[in-house]
PDB file of N, H, CA, C and O in Angstrom:
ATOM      1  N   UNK A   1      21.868 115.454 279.026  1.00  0.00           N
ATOM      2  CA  UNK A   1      20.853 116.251 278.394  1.00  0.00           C
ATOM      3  C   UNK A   1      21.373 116.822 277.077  1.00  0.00           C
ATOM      4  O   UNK A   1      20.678 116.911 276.066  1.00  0.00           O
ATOM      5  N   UNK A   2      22.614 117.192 277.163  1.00  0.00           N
ATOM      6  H   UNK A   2      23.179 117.119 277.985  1.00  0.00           H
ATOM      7  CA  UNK A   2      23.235 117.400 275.859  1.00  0.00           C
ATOM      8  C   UNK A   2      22.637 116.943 274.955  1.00  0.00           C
ATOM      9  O   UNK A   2      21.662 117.476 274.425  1.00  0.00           O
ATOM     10  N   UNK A   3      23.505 115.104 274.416  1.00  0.00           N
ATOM     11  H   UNK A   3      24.297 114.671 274.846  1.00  0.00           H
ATOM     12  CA  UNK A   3      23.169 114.050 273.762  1.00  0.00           C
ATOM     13  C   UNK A   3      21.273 114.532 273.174  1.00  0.00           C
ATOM     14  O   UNK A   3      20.921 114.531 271.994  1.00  0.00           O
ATOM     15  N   UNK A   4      20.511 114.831 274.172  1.00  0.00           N
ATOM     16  H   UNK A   4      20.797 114.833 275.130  1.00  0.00           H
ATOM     17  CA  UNK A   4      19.092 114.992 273.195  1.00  0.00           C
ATOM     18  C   UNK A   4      18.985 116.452 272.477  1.00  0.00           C
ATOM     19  O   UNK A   4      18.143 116.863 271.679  1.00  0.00           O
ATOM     20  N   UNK A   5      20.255 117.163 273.095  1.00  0.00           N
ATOM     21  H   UNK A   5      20.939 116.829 273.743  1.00  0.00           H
ATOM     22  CA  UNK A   5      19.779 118.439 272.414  1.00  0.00           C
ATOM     23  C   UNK A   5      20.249 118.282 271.005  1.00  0.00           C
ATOM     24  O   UNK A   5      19.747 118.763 269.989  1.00  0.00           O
ATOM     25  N   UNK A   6      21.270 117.544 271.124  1.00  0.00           N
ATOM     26  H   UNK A   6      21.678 117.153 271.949  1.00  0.00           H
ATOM     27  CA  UNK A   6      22.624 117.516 269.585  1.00  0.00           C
ATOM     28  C   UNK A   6      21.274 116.349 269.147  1.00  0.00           C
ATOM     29  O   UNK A   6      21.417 116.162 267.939  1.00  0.00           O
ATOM     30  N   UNK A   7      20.381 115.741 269.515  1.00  0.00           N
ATOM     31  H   UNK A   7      20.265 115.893 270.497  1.00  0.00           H
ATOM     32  CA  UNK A   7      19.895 114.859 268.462  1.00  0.00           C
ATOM     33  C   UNK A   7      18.296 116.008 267.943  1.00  0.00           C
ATOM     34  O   UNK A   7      17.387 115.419 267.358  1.00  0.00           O
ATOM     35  N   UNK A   8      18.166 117.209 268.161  1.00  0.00           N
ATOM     36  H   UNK A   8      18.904 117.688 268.636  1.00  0.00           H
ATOM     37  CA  UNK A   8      16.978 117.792 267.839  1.00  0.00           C
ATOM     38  C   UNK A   8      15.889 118.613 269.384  1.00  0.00           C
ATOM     39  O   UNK A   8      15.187 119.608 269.565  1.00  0.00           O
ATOM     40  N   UNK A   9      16.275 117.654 270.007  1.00  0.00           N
ATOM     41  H   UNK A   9      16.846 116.845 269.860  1.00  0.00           H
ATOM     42  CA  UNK A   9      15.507 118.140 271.178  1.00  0.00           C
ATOM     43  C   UNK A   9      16.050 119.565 271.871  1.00  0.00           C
ATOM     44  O   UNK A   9      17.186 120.037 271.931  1.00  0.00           O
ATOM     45  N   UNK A  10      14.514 120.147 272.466  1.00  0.00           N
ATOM     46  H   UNK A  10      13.591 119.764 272.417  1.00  0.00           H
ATOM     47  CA  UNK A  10      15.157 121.824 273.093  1.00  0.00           C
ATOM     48  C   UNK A  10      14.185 121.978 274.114  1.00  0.00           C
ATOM     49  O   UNK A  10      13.128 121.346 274.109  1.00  0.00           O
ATOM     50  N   UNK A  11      14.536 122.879 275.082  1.00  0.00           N
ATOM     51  H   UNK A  11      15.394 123.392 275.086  1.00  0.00           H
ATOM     52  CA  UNK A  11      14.411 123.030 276.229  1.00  0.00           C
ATOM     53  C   UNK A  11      12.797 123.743 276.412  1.00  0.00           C
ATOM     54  O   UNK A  11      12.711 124.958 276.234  1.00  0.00           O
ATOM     55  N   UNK A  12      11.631 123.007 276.744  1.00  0.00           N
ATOM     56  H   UNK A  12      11.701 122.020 276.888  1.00  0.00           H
ATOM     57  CA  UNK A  12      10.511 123.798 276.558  1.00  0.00           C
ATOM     58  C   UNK A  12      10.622 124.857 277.593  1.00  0.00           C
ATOM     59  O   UNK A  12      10.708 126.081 277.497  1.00  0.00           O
ATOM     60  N   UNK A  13      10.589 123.831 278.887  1.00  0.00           N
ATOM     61  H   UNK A  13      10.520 122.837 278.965  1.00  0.00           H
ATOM     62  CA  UNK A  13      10.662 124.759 280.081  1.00  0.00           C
ATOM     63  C   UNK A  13      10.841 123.678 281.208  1.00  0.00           C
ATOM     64  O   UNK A  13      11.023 122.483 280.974  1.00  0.00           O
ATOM     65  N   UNK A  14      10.765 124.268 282.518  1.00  0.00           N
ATOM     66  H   UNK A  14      10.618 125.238 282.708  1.00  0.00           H
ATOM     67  CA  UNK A  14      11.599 123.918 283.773  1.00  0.00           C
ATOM     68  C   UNK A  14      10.411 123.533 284.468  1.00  0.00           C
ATOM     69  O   UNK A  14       9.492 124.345 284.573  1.00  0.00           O
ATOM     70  N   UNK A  15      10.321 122.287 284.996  1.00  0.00           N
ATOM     71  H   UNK A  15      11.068 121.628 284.910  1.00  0.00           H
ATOM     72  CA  UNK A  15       9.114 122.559 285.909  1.00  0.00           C
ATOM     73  C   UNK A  15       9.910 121.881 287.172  1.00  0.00           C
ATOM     74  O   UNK A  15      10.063 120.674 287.361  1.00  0.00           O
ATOM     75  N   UNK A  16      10.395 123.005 288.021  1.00  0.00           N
ATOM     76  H   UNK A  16      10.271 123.985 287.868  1.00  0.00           H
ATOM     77  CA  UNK A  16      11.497 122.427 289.722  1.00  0.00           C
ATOM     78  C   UNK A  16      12.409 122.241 289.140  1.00  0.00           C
ATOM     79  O   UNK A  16      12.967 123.151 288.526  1.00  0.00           O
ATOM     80  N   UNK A  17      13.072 120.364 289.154  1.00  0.00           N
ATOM     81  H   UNK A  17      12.619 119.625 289.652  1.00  0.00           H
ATOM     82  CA  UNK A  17      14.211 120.153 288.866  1.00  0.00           C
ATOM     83  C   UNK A  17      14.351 119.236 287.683  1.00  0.00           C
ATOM     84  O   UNK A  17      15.245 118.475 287.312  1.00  0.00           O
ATOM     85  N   UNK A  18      12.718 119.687 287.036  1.00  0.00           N
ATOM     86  H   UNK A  18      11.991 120.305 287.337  1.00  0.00           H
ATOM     87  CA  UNK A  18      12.896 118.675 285.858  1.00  0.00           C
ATOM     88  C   UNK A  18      12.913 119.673 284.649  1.00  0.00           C
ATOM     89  O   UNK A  18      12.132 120.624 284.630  1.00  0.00           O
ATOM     90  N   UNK A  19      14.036 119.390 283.389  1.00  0.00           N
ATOM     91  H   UNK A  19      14.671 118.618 283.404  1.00  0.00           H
ATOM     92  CA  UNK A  19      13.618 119.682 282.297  1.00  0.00           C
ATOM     93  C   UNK A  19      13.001 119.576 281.353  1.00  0.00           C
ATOM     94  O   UNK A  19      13.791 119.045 280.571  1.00  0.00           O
ATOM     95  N   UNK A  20      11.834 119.755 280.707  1.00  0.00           N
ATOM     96  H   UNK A  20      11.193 120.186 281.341  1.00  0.00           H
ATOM     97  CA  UNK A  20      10.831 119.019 279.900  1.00  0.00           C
ATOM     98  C   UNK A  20      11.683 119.966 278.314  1.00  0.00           C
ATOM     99  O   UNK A  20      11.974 121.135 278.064  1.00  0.00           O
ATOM    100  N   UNK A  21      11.811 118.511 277.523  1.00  0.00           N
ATOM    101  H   UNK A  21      11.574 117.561 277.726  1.00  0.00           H
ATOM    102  CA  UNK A  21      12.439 118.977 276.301  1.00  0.00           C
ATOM    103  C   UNK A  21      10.906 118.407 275.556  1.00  0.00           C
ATOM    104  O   UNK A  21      10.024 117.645 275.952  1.00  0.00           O
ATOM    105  N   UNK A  22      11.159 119.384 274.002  1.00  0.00           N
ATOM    106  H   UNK A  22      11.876 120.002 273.681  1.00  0.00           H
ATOM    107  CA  UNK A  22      10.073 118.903 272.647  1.00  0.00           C
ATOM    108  C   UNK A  22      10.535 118.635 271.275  1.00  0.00           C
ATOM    109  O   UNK A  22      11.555 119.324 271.258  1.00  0.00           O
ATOM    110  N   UNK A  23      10.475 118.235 270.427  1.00  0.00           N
ATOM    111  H   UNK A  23       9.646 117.675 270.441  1.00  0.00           H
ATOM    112  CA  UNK A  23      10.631 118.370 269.619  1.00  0.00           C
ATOM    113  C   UNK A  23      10.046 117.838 268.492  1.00  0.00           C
ATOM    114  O   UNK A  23       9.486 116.745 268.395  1.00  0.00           O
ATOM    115  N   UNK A  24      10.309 119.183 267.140  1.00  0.00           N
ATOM    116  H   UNK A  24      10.763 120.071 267.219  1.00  0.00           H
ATOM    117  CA  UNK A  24       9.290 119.310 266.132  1.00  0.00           C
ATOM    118  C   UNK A  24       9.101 118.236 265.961  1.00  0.00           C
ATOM    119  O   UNK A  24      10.055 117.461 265.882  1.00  0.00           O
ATOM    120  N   UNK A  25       7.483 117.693 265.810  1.00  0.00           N
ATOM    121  H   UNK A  25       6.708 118.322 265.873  1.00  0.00           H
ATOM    122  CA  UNK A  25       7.336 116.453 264.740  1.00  0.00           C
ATOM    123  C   UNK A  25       7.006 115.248 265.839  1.00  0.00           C
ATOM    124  O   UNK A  25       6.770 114.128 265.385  1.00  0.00           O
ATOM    125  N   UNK A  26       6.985 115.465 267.307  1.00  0.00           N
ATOM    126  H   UNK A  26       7.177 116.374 267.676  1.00  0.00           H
ATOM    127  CA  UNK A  26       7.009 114.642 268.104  1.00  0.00           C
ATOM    128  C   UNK A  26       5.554 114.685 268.841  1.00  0.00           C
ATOM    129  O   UNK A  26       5.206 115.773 269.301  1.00  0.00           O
ATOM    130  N   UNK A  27       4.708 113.596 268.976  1.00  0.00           N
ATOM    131  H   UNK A  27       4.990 112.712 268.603  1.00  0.00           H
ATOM    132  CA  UNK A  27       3.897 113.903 270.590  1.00  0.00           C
ATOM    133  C   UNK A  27       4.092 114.279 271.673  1.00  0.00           C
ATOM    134  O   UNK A  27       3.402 115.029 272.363  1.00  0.00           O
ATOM    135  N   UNK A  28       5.233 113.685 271.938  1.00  0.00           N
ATOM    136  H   UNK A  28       5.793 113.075 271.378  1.00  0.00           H
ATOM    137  CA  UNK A  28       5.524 113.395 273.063  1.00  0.00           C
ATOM    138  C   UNK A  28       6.928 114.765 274.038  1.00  0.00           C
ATOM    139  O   UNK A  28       7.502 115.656 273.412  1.00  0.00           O
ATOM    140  N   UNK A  29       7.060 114.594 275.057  1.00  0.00           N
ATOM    141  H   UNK A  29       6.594 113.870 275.565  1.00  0.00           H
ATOM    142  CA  UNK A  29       8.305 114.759 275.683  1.00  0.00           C
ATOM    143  C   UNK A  29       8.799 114.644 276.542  1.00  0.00           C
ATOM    144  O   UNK A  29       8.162 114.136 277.465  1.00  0.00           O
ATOM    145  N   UNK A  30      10.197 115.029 276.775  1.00  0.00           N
ATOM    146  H   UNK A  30      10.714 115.442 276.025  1.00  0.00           H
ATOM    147  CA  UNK A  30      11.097 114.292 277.885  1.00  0.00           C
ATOM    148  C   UNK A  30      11.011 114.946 278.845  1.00  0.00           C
ATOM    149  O   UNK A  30      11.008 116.170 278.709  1.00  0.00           O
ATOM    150  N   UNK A  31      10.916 114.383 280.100  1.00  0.00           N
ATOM    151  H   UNK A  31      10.919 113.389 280.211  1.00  0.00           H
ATOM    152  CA  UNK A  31      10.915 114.927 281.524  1.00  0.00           C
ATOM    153  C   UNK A  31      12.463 114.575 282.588  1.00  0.00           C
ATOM    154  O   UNK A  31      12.708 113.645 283.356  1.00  0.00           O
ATOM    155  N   UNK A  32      13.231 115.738 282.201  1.00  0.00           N
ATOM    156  H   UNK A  32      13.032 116.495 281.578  1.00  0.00           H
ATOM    157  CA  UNK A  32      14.944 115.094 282.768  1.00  0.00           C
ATOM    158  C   UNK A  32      15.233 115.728 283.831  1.00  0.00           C
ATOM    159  O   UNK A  32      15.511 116.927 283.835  1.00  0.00           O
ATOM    160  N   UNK A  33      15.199 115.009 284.830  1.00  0.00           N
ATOM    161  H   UNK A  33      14.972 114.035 284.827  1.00  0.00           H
ATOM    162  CA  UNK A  33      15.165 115.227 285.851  1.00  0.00           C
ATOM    163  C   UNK A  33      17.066 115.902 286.357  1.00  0.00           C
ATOM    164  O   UNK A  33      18.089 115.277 286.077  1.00  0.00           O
ATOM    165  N   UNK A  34      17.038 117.160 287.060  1.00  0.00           N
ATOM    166  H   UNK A  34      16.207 117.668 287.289  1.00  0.00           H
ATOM    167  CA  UNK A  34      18.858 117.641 287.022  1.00  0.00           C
ATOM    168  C   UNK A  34      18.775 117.709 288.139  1.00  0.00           C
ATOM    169  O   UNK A  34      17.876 118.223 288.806  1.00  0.00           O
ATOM    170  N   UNK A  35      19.739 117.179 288.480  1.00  0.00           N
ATOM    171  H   UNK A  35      20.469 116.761 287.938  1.00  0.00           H
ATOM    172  CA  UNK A  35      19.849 117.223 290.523  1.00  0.00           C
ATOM    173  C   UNK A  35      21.575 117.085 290.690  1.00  0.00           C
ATOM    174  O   UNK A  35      22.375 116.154 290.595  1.00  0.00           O
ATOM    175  N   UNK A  36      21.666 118.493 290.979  1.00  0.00           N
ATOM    176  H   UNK A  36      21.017 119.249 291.056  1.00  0.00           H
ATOM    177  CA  UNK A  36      23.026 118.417 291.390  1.00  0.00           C
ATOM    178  C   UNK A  36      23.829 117.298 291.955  1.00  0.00           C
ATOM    179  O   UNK A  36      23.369 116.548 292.817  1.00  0.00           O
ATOM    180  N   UNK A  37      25.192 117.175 291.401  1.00  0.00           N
ATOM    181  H   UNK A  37      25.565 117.784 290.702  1.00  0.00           H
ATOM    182  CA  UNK A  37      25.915 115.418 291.750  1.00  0.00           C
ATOM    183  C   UNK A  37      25.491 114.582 291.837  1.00  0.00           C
ATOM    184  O   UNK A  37      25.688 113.753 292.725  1.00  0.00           O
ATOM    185  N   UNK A  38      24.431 114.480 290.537  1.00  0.00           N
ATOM    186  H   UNK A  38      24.270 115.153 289.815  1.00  0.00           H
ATOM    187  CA  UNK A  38      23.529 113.134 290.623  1.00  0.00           C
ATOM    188  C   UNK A  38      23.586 112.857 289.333  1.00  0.00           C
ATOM    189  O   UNK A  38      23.504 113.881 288.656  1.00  0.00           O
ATOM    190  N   UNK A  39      23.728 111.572 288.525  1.00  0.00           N
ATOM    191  H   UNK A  39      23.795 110.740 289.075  1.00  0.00           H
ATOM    192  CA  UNK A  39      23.630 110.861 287.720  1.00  0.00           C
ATOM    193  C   UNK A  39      22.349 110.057 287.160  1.00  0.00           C
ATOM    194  O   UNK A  39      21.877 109.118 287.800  1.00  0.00           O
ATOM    195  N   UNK A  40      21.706 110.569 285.674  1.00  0.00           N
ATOM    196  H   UNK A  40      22.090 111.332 285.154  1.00  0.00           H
ATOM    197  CA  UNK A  40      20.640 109.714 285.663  1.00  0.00           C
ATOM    198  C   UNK A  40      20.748 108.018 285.968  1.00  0.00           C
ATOM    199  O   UNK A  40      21.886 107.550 285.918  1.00  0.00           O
ATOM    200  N   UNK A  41      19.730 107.178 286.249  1.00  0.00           N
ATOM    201  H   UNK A  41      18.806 107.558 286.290  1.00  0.00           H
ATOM    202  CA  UNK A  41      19.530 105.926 286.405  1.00  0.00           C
ATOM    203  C   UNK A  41      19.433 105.199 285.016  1.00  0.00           C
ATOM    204  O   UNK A  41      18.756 105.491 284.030  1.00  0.00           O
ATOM    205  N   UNK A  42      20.077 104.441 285.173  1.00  0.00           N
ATOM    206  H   UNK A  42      20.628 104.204 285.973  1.00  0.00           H
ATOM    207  CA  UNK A  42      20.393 103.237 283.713  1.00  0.00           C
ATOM    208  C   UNK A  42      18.306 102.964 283.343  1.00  0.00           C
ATOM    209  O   UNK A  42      17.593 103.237 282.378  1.00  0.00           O
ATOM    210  N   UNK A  43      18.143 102.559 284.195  1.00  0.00           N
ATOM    211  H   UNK A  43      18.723 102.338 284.979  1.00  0.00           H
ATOM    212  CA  UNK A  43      16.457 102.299 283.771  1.00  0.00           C
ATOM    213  C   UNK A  43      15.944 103.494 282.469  1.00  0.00           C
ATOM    214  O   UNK A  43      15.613 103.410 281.286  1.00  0.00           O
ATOM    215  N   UNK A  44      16.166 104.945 283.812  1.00  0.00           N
ATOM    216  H   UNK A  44      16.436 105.013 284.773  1.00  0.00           H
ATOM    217  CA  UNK A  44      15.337 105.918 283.206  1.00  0.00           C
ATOM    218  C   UNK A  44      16.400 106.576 281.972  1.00  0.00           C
ATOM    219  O   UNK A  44      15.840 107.403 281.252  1.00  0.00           O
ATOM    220  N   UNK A  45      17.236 106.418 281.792  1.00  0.00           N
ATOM    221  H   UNK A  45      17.690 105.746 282.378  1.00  0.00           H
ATOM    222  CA  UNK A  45      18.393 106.870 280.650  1.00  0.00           C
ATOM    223  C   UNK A  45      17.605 105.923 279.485  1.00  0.00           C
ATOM    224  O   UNK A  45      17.403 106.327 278.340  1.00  0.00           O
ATOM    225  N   UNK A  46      17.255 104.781 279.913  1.00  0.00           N
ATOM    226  H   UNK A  46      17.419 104.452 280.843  1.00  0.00           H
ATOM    227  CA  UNK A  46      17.459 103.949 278.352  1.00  0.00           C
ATOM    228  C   UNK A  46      15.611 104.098 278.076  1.00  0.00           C
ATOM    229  O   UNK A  46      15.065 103.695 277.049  1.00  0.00           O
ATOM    230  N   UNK A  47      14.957 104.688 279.119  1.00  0.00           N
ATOM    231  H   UNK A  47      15.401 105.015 279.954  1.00  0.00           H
ATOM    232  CA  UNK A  47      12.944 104.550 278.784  1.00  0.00           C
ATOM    233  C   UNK A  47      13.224 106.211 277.895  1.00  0.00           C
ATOM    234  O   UNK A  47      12.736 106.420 276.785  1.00  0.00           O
ATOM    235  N   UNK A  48      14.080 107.245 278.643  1.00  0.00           N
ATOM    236  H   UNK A  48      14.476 107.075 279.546  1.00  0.00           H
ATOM    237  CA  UNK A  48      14.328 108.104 277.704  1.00  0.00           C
ATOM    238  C   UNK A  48      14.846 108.243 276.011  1.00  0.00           C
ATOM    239  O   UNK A  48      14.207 108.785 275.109  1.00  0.00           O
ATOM    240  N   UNK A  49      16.128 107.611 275.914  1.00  0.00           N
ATOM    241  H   UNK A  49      16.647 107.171 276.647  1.00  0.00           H
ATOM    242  CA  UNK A  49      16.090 107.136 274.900  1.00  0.00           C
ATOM    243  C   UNK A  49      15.096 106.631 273.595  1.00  0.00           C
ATOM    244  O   UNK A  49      14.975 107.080 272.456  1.00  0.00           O
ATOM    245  N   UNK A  50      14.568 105.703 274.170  1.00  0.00           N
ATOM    246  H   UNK A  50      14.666 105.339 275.096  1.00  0.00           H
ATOM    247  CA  UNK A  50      13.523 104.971 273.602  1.00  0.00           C
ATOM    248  C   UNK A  50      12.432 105.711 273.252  1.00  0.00           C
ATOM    249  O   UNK A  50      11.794 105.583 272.208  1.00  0.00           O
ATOM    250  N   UNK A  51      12.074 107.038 274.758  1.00  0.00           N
ATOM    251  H   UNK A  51      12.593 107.143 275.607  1.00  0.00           H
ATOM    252  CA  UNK A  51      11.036 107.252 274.022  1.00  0.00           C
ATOM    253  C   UNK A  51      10.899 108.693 272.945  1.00  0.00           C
ATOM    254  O   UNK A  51       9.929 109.202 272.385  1.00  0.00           O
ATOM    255  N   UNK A  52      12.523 109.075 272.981  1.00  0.00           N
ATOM    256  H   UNK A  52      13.312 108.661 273.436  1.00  0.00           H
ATOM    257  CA  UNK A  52      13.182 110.281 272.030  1.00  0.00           C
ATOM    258  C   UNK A  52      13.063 109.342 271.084  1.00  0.00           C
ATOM    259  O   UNK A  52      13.412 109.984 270.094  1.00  0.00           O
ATOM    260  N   UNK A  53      12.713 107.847 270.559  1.00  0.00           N
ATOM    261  H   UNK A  53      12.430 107.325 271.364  1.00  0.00           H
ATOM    262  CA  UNK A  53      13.011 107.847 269.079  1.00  0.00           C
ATOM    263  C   UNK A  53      14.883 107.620 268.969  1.00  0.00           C
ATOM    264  O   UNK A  53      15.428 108.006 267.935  1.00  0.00           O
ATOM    265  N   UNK A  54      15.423 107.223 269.675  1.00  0.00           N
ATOM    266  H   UNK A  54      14.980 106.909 270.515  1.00  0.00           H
ATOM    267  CA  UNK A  54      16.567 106.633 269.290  1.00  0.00           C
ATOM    268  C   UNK A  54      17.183 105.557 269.488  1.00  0.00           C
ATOM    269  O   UNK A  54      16.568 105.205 270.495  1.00  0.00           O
ATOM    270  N   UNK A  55      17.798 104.890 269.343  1.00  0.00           N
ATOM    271  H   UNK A  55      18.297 105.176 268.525  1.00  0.00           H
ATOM    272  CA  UNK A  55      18.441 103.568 269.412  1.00  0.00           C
ATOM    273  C   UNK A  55      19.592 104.312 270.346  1.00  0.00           C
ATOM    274  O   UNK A  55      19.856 105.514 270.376  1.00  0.00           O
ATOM    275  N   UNK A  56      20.257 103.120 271.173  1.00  0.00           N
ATOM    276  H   UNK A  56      20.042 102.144 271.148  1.00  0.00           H
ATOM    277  CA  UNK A  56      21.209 103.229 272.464  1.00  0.00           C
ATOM    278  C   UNK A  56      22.532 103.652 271.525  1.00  0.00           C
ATOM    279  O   UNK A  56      23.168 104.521 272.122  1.00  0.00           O
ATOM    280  N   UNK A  57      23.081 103.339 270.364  1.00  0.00           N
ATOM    281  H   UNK A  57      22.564 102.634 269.879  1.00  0.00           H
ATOM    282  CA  UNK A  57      23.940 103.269 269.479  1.00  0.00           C
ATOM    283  C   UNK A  57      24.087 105.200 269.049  1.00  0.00           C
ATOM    284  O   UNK A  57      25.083 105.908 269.201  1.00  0.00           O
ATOM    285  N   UNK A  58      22.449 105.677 268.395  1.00  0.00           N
ATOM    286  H   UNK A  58      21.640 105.103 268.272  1.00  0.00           H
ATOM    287  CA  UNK A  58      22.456 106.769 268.274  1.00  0.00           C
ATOM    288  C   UNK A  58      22.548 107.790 269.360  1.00  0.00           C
ATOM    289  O   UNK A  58      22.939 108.941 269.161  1.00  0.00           O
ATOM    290  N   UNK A  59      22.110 107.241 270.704  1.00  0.00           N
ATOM    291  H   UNK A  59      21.793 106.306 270.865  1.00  0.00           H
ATOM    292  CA  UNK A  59      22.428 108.342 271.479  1.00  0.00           C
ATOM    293  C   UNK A  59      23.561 108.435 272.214  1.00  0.00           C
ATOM    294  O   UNK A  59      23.534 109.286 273.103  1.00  0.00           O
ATOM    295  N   UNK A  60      25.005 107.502 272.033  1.00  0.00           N
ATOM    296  H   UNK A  60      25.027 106.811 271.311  1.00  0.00           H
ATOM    297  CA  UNK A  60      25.805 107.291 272.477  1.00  0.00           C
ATOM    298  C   UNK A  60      26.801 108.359 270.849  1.00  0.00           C
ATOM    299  O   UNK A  60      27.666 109.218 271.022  1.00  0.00           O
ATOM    300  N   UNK A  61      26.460 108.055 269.986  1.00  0.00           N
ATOM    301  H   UNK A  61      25.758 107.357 269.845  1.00  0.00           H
ATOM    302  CA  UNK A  61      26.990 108.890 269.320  1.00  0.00           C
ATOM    303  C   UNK A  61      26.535 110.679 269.137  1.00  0.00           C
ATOM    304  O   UNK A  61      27.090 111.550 268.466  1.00  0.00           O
ATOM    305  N   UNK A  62      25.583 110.739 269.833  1.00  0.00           N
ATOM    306  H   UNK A  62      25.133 110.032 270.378  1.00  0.00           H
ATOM    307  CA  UNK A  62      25.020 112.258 270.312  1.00  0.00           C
ATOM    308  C   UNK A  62      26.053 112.669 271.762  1.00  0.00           C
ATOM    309  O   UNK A  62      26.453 113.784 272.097  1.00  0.00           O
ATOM    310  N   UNK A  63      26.251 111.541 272.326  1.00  0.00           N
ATOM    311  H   UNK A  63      25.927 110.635 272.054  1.00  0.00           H
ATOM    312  CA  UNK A  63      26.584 112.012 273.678  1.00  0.00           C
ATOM    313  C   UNK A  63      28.231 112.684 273.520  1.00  0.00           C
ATOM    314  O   UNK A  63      28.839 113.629 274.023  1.00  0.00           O
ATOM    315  N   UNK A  64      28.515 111.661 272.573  1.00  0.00           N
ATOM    316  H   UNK A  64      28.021 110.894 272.164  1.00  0.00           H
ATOM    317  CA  UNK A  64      30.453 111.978 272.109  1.00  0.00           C
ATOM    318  C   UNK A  64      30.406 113.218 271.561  1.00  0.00           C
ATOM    319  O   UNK A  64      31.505 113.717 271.322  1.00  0.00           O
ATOM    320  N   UNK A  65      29.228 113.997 271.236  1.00  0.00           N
ATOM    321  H   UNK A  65      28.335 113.592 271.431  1.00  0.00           H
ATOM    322  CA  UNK A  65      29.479 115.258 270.697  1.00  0.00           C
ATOM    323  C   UNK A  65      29.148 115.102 268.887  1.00  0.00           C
ATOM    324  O   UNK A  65      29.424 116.006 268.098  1.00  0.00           O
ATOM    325  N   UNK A  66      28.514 113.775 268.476  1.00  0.00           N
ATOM    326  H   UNK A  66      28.290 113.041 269.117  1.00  0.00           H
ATOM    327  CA  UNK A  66      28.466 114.062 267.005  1.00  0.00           C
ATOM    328  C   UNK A  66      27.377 114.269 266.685  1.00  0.00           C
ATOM    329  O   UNK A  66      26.690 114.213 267.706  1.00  0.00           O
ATOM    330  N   UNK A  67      26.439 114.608 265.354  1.00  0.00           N
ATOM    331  H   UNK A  67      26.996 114.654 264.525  1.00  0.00           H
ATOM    332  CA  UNK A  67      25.788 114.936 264.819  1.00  0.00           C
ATOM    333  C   UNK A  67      25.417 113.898 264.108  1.00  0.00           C
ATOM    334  O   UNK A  67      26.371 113.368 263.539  1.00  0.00           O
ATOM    335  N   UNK A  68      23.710 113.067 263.789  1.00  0.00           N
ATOM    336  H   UNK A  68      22.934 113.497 264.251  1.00  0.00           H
ATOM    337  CA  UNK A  68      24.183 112.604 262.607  1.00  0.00           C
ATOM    338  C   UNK A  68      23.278 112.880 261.466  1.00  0.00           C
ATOM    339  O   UNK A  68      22.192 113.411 261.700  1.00  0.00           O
ATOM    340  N   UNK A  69      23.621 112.570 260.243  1.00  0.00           N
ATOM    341  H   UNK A  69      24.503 112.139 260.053  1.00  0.00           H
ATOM    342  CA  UNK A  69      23.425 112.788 259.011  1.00  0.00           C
ATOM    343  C   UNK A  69      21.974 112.702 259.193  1.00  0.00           C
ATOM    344  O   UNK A  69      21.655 111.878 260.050  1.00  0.00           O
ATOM    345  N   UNK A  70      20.570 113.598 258.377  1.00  0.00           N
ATOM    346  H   UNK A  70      20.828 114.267 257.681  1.00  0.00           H
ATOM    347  CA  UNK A  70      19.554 113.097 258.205  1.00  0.00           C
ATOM    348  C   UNK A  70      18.507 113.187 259.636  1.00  0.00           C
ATOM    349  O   UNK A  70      17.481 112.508 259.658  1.00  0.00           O
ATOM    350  N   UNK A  71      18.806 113.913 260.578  1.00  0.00           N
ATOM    351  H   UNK A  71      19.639 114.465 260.560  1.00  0.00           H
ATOM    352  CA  UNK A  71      18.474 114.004 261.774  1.00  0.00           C
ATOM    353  C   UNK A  71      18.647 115.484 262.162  1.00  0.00           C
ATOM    354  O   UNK A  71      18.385 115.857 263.306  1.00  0.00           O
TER     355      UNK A  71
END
């Protein structure tokens, strides 16, 4: 969940165990599901991605902790 915050995304609100993030300029938002000692699913990691508007490349460089330029 990091990785979308460092790319713009923020925490609207909680609905149970999902986090619904927004961000400016977007329709849409993410529904991230946090469940203690649980790991998101490769499926739903990469439909997230995709539908934040990033390439697998950019959110792998969000996840390492970077920032990038223009974003």
């Amino acid at each position: 969940m990091r990785a979308f915050e460092r790319a713009g995304w923020r925490v609207n609100h909680i609905e149970g165990s999902h986090y619904i993030l927004v961000k400016e300029g977007f329709d849409v938002h993410l529904s991230i599901p946090v469940h203690k000692g649980r790991d998101l699913g490769v499926g739903l990691l990469r439909k997230l991605i995709r539908k934040a508007g990033l390439t697998p490349e950019e959110y792998i460089t969000f996840f390492r902790g970077k920032k990038l330029k223009g974003r």
